[in-house]
C-alpha positions in Angstrom: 0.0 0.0 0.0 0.8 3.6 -0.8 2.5 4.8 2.8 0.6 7.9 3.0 2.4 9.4 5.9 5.5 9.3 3.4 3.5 10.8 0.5 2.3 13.9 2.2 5.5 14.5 4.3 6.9 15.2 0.7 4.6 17.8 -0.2 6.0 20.7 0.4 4.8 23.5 2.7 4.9 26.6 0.6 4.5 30.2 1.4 1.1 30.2 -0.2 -0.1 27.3 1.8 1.0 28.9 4.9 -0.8 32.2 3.7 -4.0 30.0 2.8 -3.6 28.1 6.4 -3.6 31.4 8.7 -6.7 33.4 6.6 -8.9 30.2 6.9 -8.0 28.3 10.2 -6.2 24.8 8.4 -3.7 23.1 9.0 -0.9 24.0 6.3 0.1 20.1 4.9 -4.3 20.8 4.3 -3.7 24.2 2.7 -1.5 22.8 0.2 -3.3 19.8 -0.7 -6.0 21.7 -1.8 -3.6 24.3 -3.9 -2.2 20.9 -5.5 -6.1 19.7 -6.1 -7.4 22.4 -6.8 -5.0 25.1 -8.0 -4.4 28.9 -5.5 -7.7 30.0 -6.6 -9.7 27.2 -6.6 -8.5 26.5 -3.3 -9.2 30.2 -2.1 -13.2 29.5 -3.9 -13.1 26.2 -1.8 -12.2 28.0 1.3 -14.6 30.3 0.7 -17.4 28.0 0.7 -16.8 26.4 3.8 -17.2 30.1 5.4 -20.7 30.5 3.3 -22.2 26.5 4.2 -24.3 24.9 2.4 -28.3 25.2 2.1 -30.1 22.2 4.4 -31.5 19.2 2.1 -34.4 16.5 2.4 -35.1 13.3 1.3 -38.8 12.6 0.8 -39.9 9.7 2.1 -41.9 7.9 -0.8 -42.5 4.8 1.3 -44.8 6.5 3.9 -45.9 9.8 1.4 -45.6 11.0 -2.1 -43.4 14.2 -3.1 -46.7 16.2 -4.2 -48.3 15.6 -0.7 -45.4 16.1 1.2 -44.9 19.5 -0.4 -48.4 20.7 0.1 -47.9 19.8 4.2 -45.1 22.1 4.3 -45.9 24.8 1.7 -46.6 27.2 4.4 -43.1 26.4 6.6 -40.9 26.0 4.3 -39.5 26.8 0.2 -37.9 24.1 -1.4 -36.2 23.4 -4.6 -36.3 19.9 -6.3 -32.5 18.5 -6.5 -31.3 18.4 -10.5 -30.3 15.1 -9.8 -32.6 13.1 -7.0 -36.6 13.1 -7.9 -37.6 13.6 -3.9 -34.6 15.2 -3.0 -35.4 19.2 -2.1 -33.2 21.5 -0.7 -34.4 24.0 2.0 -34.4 27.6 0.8 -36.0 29.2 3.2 -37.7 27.9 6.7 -39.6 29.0 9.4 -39.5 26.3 11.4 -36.7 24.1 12.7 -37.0 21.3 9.7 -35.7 18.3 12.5 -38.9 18.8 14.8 -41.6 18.8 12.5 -44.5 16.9 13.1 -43.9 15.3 9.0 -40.1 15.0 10.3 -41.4 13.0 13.2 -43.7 10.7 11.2 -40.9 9.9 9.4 -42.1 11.6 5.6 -39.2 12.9 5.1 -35.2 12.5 6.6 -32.1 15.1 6.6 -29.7 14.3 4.0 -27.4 16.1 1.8 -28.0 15.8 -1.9 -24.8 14.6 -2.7 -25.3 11.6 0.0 -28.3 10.4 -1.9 -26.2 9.5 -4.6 -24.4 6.4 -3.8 -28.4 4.9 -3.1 -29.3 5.9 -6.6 -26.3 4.8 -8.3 -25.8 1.4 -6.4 -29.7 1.2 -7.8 -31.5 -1.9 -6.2 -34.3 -3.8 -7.7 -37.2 -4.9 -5.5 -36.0 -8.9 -4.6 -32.5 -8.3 -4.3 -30.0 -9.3 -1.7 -28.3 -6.1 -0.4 -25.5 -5.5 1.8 -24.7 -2.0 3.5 -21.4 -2.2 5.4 -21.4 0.8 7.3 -25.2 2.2 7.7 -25.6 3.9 11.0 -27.7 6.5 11.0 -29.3 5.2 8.1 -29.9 7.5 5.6 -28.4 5.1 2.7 -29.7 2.4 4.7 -33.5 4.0 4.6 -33.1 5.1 0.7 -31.9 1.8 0.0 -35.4 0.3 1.4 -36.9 3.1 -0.5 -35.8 2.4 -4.1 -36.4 -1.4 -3.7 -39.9 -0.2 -1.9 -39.4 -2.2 1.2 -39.2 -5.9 -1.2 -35.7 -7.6 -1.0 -33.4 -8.2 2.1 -31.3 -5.8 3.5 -28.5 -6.3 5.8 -27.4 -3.4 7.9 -23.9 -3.4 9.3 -22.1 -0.6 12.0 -19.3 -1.4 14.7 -20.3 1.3 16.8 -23.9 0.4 19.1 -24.2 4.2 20.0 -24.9 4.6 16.2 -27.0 1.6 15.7 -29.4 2.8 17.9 -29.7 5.7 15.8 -29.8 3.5 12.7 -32.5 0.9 14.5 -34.7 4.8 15.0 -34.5 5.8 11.9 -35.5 2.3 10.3 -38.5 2.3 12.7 -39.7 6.5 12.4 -39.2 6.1 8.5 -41.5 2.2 7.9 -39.0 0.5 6.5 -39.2 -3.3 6.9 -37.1 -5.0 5.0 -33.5 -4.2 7.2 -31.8 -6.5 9.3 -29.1 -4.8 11.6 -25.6 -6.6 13.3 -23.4 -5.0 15.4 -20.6 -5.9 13.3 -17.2 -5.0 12.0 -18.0 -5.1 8.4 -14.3 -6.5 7.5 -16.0 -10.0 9.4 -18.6 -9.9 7.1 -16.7 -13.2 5.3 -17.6 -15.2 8.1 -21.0 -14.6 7.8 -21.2 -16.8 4.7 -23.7 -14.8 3.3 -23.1 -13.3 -0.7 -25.3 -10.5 -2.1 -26.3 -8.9 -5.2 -25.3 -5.4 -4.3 -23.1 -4.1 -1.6 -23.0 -0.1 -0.4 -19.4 0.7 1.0 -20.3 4.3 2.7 -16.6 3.8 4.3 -15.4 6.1 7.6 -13.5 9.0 6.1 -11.6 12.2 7.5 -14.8 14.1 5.5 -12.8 16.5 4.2 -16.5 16.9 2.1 -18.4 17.7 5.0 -16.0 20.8 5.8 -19.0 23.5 4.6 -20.7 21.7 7.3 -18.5 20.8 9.9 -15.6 23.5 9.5 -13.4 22.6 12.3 -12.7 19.9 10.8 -9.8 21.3 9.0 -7.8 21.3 12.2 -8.6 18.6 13.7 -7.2 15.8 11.1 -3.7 14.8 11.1 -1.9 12.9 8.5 -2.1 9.9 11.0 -5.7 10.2 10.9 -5.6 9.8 7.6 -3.4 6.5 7.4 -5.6 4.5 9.5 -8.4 5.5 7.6 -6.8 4.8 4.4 -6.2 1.4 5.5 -9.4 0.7 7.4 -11.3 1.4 4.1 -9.1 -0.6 1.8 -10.1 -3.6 4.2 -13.6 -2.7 3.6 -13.6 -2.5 -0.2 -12.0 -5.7 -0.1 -14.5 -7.4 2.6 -17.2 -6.4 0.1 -15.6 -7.9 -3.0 -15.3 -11.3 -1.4 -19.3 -11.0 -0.5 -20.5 -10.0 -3.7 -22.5 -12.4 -6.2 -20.6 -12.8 -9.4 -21.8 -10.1 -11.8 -22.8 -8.1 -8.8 -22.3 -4.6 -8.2 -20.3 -2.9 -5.3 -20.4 1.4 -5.2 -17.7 2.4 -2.7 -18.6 6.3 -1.1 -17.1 8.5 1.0 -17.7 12.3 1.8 -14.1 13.3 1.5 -12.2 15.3 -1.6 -9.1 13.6 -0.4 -7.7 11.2 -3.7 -5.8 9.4 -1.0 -9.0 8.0 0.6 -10.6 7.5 -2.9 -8.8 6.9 -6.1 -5.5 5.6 -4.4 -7.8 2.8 -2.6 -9.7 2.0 -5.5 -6.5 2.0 -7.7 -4.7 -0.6 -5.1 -7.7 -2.7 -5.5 -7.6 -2.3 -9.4 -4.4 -3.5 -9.2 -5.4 -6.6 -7.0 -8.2 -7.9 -8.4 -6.9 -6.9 -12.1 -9.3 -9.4 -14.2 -11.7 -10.0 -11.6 -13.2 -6.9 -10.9 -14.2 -3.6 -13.7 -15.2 0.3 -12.7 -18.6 1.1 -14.3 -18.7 4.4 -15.9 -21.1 6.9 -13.4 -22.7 9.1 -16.5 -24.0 11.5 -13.8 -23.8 15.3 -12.5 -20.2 16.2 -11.4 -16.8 16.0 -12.1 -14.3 12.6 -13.8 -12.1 11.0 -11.6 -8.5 11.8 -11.3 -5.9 9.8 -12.9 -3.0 12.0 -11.8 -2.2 13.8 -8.3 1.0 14.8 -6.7 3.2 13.3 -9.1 1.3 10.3 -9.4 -0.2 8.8 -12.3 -2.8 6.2 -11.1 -5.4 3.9 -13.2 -7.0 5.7 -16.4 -10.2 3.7 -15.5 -10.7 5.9 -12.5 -11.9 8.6 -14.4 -15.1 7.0 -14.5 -15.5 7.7 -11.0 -17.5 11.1 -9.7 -16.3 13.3 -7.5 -18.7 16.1 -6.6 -17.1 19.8 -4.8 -18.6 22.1 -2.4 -17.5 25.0 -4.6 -18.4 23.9 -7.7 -21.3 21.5 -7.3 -23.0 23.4 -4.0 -22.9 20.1 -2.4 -21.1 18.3 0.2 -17.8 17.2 -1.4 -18.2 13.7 -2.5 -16.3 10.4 -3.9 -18.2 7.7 -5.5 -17.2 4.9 -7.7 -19.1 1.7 -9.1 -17.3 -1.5 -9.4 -19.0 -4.9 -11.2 -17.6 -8.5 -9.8 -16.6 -10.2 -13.0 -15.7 -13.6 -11.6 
C-alpha cells in the first residue's frame, strides 16, 4: 500500500499554503493539498465555501408519502427546490420552522440528508427482490433510501461497529416504515464469516470528510496525516470485505464524503491492481466531475476517471467520492 504518511510529508509547505492556512484556520500540509487539487484559486473558492455552508437538504420519504403531498404539508413552513439530480430530493431555501422537529419530520415523511449523500443509493440502484448489503449504515440515511428504491421488497442487511450509532440507525429504520433491514453489530471487514453473498453491496466507508467541511468547518484542524493513514487502510479492508461477499456479476459502489484522492482513487486503484481481471469500474454518467488519474506526481489507473467526485464549490454540495465496481468472476 501507498505509505501515505511518506507521500504527504513530501509535499512541500509553501508560502502560499501557509498564507491560505492562517486566513482560513487549516492546517498548512491541508492548505496545500487543496492548492495541489485544486490550483491557488480554486483553493481560495473552496475555502470560501466552507465560510458560506451549504443550504439544508431532504429526502422525501416515498415509502410513507408521495413528493406532491409532502410539499403541500409544508408549503406554508418551508420553500424548497427539487435537487437536479434526485426526484424527492429538495433543498431548504427558506424555513420558518426548525425542519428536524416537524410533526412530518417525526412521522418519518421525510429524513435530513445532503443531496450529494443520496447519490451512492441511486447509483448502487437496487431492484425490488435483491439481496443487499450496507457495510457501514448507521444513521441510516443510505440504509433507509436503500429500502426506499427497492420499496421495502428484498433483504437488506445493515452493518455498523459502533452500538451508540445503531441505535440511531434501529430509530430511523422504525420513524421512516422500512421493513425490510436486518441490523448486526458488526465490523464489516468480518462480514466473510458470515457466509452470506449479495447482489449489491453499499461501502459508505469512515472518512476524515474532508467533504463535509462546509458543514462541519473545524474539521480542517482537527485531522492529522495519521488520521488519515488509518483510515486509508481501514477502508481498503472494507472494499475488499465487500468484493469477497459480492455475487458474481454483482455490483459494489464504494462512497465517501471526503475530496481527499488518498481515501478514494489511491484505494480503489490498489484494489484495481489486486483484483486486475476479476473486478471492472462502471462508468457513473451522472452530474459532477471525472475521476482523477493523476495527483501529486502520481499517475494512477485511467479507468478511475469513471469515477464522480462532486465539490462544495463547484457543485454546492457536500464534497463527495463515489465509484461503481462490477464483480466479474
Amino acid at each position: 500500500m501507498i505509505n501515505i504518511m511518506e507521500l504527504l510529508r513530501s509535499i512541500s509547505i509553501d508560502r502560499e499554503a501557509i498564507e491560505l492556512s492562517i486566513e482560513y484556520g487549516i492546517s498548512p500540509y491541508m492548505a496545500k493539498r487543496y492548492i495541489e487539487l485544486f490550483s491557488y484559486k480554486g483553493a481560495i473558492s473552496f475555502l470560501n465555501t466552507i465560510r458560506l455552508g451549504l443550504k439544508k437538504s431532504i429526502r422525501c420519504n416515498t415509502l410513507k408519502i408521495s413528493c406532491n403531498e409532502l410539499l403541500r404539508k409544508i408549503k406554508d413552513r418551508m420553500v424548497v427546490k427539487q435537487t437536479p439530480w434526485v426526484p424527492y430530493g429538495f433543498w431548504i431555501l427558506k424555513s420558518k420552522v426548525n425542519i428536524g422537529a416537524t410533526p412530518e419530520y417525526l412521522l418519518g415523511y421525510y429524513y435530513i440528508q445532503g443531496v450529494a449523500s443520496m447519490l451512492p443509493p441511486l447509483i448502487l440502484n437496487p431492484k425490488p427482490g435483491e439481496r443487499v448489503l450496507d457495510m457501514c449504515a448507521a444513521p441510516g440515511g443510505k440504509t433507509t433510501q436503500l429500502a426506499q428504491i427497492m420499496e421495502n421488497k428484498g433483504s437488506i442487511l445493515a452493518l455498523d461497529v459502533d452500538r451508540t450509532r445503531m441505535r440511531a440507525l434501529r430509530s430511523n429504520i422504525s420513524r421512516l416504515g422500512v421493513r425490510n433491514v436486518v441490523t448486526l453489530l458488526l465490523d464489516a471487514r468480518k462480514i466473510v464469516g458470515v457466509g452470506e453473498k449479495f447482489d449489491k453491496v453499499l461501502v459508505d466507508a469512515p472518512c476524515t470528510g474532508e467533504g463535509l467541511l462546509p458543514l462541519i468547518p473545524e474539521r480542517g484542524r482537527s485531522r492529522s496525516l495519521y488520521d488519515m493513514y488509518v483510515l486509508m487502510k481501514l477502508q481498503y479492508e472494507l472494499l475488499k470485505s465487500a468484493i469477497l461477499v459480492t455475487k458474481k456479476g454483482g455490483v459494489i459502489v464504494y462512497s465517501t464524503c471526503s475530496i481527499a484522492p488518498e481515501e478514494n482513487e489511491f484505494i480503489v486503484n490498489l484494489i484495481l491492481k489486486e483484483y486486475s481481471g476479476k473486478i471492472e469500474l462502471v462508468d457513473i454518467s451522472f452530474y459532477g466531475e471525472k475521476g482523477l488519474t493523476e495527483i501529486y506526481g502520481l499517475k494512477l489507473n485511467s479507468e478511475l476517471e469513471r469515477c464522480l467526485r462532486l465539490y462544495p464549490h463547484i457543485h454546492r454540495t457536500e464534497g463527495f467520492f463515489i465509484c461503481k465496481l462490477r464483480k466479474k468472476v
